[in-house]
C-alpha positions in Angstrom: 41.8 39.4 -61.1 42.2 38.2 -57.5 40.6 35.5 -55.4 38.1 38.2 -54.7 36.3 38.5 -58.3 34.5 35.2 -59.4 34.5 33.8 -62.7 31.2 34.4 -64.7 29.6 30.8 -64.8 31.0 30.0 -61.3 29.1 33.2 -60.1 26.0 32.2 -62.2 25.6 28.8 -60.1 25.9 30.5 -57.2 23.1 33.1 -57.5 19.8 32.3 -55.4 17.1 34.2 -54.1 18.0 34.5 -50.7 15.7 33.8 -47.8 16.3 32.5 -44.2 16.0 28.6 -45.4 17.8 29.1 -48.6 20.9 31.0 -47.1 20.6 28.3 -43.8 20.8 25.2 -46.2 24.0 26.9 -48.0 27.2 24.3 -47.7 30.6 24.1 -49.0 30.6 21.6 -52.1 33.2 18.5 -52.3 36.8 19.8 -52.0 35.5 23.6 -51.0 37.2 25.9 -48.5 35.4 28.3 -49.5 32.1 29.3 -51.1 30.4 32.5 -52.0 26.4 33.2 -52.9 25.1 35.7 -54.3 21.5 37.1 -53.7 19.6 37.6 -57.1 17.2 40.2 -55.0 19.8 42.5 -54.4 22.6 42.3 -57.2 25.9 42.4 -55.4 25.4 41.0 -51.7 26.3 38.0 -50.8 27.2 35.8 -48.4 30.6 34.2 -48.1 30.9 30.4 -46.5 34.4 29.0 -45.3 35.5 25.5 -44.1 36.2 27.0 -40.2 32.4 27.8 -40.1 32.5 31.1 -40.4 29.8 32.5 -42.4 30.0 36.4 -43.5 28.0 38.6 -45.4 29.6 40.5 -48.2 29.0 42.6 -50.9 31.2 42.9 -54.5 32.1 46.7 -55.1 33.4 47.6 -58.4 36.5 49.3 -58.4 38.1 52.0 -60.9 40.2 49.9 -63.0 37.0 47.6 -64.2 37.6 44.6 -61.6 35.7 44.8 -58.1 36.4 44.2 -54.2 34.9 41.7 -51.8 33.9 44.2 -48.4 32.9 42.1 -45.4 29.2 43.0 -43.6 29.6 41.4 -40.6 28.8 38.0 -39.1 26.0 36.4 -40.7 25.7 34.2 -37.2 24.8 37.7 -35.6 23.5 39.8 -38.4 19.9 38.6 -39.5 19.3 38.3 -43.7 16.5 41.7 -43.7 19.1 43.4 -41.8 22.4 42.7 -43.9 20.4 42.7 -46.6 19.5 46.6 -45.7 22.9 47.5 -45.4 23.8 46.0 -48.8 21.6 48.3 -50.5 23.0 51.2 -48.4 26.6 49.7 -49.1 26.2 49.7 -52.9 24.7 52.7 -53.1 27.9 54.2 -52.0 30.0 52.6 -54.0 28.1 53.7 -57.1 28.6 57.4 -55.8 32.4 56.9 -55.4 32.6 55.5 -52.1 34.7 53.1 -50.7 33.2 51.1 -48.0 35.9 49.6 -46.1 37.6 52.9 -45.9 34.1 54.3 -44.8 33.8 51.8 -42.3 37.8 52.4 -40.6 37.3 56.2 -40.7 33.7 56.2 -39.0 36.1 53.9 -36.4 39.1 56.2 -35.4 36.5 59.1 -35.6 34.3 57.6 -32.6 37.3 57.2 -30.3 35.5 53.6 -30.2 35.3 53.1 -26.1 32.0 51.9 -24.6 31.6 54.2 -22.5 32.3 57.1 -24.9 29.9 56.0 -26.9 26.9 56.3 -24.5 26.0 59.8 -25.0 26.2 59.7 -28.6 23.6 56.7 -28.5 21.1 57.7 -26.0 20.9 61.2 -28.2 20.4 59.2 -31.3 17.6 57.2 -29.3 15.7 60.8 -28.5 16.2 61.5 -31.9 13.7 58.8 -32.4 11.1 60.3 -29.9 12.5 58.5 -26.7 11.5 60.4 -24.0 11.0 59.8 -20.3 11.4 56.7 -18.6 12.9 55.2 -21.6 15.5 57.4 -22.0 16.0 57.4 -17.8 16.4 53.5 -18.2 18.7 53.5 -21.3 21.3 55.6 -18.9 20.7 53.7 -15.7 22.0 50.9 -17.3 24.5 51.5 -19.6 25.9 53.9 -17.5 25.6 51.8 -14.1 25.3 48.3 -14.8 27.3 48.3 -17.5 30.3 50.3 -16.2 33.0 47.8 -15.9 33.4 47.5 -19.9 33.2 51.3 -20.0 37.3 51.6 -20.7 36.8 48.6 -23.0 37.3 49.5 -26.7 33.9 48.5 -28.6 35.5 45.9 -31.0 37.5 44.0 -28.3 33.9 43.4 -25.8 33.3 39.6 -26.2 30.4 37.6 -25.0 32.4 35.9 -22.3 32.8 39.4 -20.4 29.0 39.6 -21.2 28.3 37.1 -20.0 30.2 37.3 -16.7 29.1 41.2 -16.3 25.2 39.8 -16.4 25.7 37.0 -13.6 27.3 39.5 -11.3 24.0 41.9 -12.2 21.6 38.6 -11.8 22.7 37.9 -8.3 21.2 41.2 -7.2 17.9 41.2 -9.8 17.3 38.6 -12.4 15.0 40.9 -14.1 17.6 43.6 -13.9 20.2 41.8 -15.5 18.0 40.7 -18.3 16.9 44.3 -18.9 20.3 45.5 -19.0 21.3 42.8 -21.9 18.1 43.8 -23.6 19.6 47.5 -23.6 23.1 46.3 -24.5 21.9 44.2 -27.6 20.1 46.5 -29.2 23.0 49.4 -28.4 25.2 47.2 -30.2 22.8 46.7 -33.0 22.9 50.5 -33.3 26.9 50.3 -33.4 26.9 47.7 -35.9 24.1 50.0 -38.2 26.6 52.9 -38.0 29.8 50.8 -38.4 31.4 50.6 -35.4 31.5 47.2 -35.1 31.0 43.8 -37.4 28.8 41.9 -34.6 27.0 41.8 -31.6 28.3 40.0 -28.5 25.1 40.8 -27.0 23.0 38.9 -29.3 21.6 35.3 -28.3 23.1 35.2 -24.6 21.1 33.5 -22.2 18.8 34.8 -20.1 19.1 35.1 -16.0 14.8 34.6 -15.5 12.1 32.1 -17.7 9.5 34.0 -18.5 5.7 33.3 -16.8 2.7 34.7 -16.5 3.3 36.3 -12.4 -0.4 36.2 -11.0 1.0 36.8 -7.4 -1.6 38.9 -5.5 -0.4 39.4 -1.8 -2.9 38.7 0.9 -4.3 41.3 3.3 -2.1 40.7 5.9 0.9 40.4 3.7 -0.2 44.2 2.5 -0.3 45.5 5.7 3.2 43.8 6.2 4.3 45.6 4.1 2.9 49.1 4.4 4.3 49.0 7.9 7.8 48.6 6.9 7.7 51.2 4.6 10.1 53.7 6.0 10.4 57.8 6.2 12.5 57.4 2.7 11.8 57.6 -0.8 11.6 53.9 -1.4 9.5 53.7 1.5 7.2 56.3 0.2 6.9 54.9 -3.7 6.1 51.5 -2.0 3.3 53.6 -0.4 2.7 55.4 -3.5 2.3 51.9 -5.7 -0.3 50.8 -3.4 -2.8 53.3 -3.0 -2.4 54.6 -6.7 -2.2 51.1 -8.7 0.3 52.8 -11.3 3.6 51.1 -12.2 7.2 51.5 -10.6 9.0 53.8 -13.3 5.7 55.9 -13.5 5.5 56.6 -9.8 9.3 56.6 -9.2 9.8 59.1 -12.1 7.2 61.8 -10.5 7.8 65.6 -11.1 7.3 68.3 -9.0 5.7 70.1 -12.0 3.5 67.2 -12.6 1.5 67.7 -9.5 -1.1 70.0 -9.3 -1.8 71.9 -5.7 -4.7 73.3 -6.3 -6.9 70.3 -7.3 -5.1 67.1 -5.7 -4.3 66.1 -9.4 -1.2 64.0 -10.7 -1.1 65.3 -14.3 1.3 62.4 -16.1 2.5 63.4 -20.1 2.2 60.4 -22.3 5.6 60.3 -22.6 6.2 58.4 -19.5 3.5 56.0 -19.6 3.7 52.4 -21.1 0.6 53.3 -22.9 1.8 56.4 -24.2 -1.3 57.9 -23.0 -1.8 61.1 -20.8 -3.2 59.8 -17.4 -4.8 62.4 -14.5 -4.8 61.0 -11.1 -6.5 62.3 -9.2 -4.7 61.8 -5.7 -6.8 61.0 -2.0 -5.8 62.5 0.7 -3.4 59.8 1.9 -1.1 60.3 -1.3 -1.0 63.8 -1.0 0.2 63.4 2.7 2.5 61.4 1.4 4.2 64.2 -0.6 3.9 66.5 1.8 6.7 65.2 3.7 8.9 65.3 1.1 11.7 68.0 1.1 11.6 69.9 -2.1 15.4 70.5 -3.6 16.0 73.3 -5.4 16.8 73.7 -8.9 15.5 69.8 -9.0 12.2 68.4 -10.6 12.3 65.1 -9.7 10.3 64.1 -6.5 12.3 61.0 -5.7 15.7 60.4 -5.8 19.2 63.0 -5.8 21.3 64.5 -8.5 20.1 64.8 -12.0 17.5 61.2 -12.3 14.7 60.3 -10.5 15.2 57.4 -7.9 17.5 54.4 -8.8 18.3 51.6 -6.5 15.5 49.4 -6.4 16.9 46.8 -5.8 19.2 47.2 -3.1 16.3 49.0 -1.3 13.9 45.8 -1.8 16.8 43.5 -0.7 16.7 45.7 2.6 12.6 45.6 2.8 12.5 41.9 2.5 14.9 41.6 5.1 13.0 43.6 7.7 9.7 41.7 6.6 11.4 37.6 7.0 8.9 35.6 6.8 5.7 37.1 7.3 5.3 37.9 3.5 6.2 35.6 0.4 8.3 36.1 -2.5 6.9 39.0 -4.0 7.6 41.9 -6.6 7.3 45.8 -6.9 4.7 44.7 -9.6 2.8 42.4 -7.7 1.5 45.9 -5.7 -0.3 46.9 -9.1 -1.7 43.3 -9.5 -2.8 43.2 -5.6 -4.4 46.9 -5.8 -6.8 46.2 -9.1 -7.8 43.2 -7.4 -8.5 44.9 -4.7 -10.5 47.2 -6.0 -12.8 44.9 -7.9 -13.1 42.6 -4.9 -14.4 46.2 -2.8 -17.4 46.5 -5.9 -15.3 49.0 -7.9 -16.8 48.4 -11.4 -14.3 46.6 -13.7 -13.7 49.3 -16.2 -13.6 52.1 -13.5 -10.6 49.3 -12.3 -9.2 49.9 -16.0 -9.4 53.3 -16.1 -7.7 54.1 -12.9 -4.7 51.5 -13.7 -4.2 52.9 -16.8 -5.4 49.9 -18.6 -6.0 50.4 -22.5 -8.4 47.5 -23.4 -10.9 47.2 -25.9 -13.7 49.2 -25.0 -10.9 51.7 -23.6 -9.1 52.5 -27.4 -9.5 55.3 -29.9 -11.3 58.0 -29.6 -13.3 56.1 -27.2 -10.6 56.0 -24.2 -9.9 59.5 -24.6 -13.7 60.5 -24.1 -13.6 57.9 -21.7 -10.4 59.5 -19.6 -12.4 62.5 -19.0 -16.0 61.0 -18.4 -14.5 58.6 -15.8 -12.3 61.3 -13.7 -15.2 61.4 -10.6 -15.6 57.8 -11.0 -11.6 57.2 -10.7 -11.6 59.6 -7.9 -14.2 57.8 -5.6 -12.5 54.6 -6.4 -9.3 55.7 -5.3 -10.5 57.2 -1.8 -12.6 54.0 -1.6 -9.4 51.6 -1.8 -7.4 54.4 0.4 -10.3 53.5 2.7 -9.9 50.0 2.5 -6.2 49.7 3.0 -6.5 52.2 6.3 -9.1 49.9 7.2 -6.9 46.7 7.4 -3.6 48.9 9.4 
């Protein structure tokens, strides 16, 4: 037998039920450079300590001629217990069908052409296999595809979290948030590599973020509105800055507007649940200064999307604020895209708009707003959410 199989009563001490604590607490014993568990949940995974600190997740194959074969998991400092624990199961059950992991695992390799970039297609229809639809799907390809393109030639195996790393400070100096979103998206596409064999970690996992999180409260003032409204200009950003203020509805939702999503006849904005954060069908119905708005847009043909060229809606939000910001100096504080959401439902409930009228028109989904109850409640409200929204169009005309 090779170093590989372990004796019977050396096995038998090293067989615990494994759970985060238990596996944590696991050392090398005197004189040790090496030490392998085994989980009594899940006969045949393990996890395989060495004196260089490596710790990997295995499991024990049995081979034809009676003896068995160590196959390595991955990384147990990037691979969490449920998860390696999952793949176990999967592992072994191949094995007992014939299969042969490790030869599994280098096949599913040359047969992916393993590239970053080649991969992205291949992952973003596995993600709309799962119902992704929308924004989602719009943001998955924005970033892998954009921020992400200098590793695009890289093969998958050889992307380390130093390049990572680098790649997300060079993203954060435009957008904090950005960059953060784009590792988000990175991580768990790597997960999704790792799941199908492509790779044995995650580079992507437990790298440090470019923003803290907080609560934002920032409302801007009237005057700081009207700032900037006025600098909006005859483009698209300028007119989904517009947009964001008289509707209240969130930056992908407004930037990601159809053509066949607006209805003529009636004034109505008729959004499918797929590309709201609630996952909620919401009717707006526009005022008159929105539907100006879209009037001056050209129409391309062949092309839904209101906003933005080629095949996606509108990208480049940031370089577009950078720009704004500029123009405005310092007659308006640090603000956000979001902050317009924040500033228009307290503006409405400072005008006497009724709180859940507020709700209903933002899209909120709060208690009283859930079930069956919000969707009665969608319909009930639509003259309600109408005279609100000409009541804060109103307003904001009022104060330019």
């Amino acid at each position: 037998m090779g170093d590989a199989v372990m004796p019977r009563r050396a096995e038998a001490e090293n067989v615990i039920r494994f759970t985060k604590t238990a596996v944590a607490a696991l050392t090398l014993r005197n004189g040790q450079s090496e030490r392998t568990a085994w989980d009594l949940e899940v006969p045949g995974f393990g996890i395989r300590i060495r004196a260089s600190g490596n710790r990997s997740w295995v499991i024990r194959a049995p081979r034809s001629g009676g003896d068995s074969r160590l196959h390595t998991i991955g990384s147990a400092n990037s691979i969490d217990l449920a998860s390696a624990r999952r793949t176990a199961r999967e592992k072994l059950a191949e094995t007992a069908l014939g299969g042969d992991p490790t030869k599994a695992r280098r096949e599913a390799r040359a047969q992916a052409a393993v590239t970053f970039g080649s991969l992205i297609d291949r992952y973003v229809a596995h993600k709309e296999a799962q119902g992704r639809r929308g924004a989602t799907i719009y943001g998955i390809k924005n970033h892998l595809n954009n921020h992400w393109q200098p590793l695009h030639d890289r093969p998958l195996s050889a992307i380390t979290k130093a390049e990572i790393a680098i790649r997300h400070r060079e993203i954060a100096a435009d957008s904090p948030h950005a960059a953060d979103r784009a590792l988000s998206i990175l991580s768990t596409f790597f997960g999704w590599a790792m799941r199908d064999g492509l790779v044995d970690a995650n580079p992507a996992a437990n790298a440090n973020k470019a923003t803290v999180p907080t609560k934002r409260e920032r409302v801007l003032t009237n005057a700081e509105l009207v700032a900037v409204w006025r600098e909006c200009r005859d483009d698209d950003y300028g007119r989904i800055v517009r947009l964001l203020i008289l509707t209240g509805l969130r930056l992908r939702e407004v930037a990601g507007m159809r053509w066949s999503e607006i209805n003529r006849a009636t004034g109505h904005w008729d959004i499918p649940a797929a590309r709201m954060k609630n996952r909620r069908p919401h009717d707006v119905p526009l005022p008159a200064a929105a539907l100006a708005i879209l009037a001056e847009v050209p129409e391309q043909a062949g092309r839904d999307f209101v906003f933005g060229s080629g095949e996606g809606a509108f990208s480049g939000f940031s370089k577009a604020k950078k720009a704004m910001d500029k123009r405005l100096g310092s007659s308006v504080g640090k603000w956000t895209q979001h902050d317009l959401r924040r500033t228009t439902d307290t503006g409405m409930n400072s005008i006497g708009i009724l709180p859940h009228i507020v709700e209903a028109v933002l899209s909120h989904v709060s208690g009283h707003r859930a079930g069956v109850a919000g969707i009665y409640n969608r319909a009930k409200y639509l003259p309600e959410r109408r005279d609100a929204l000409e009541r804060w169009e109103k307003f904001v005309f009022a104060l330019l």
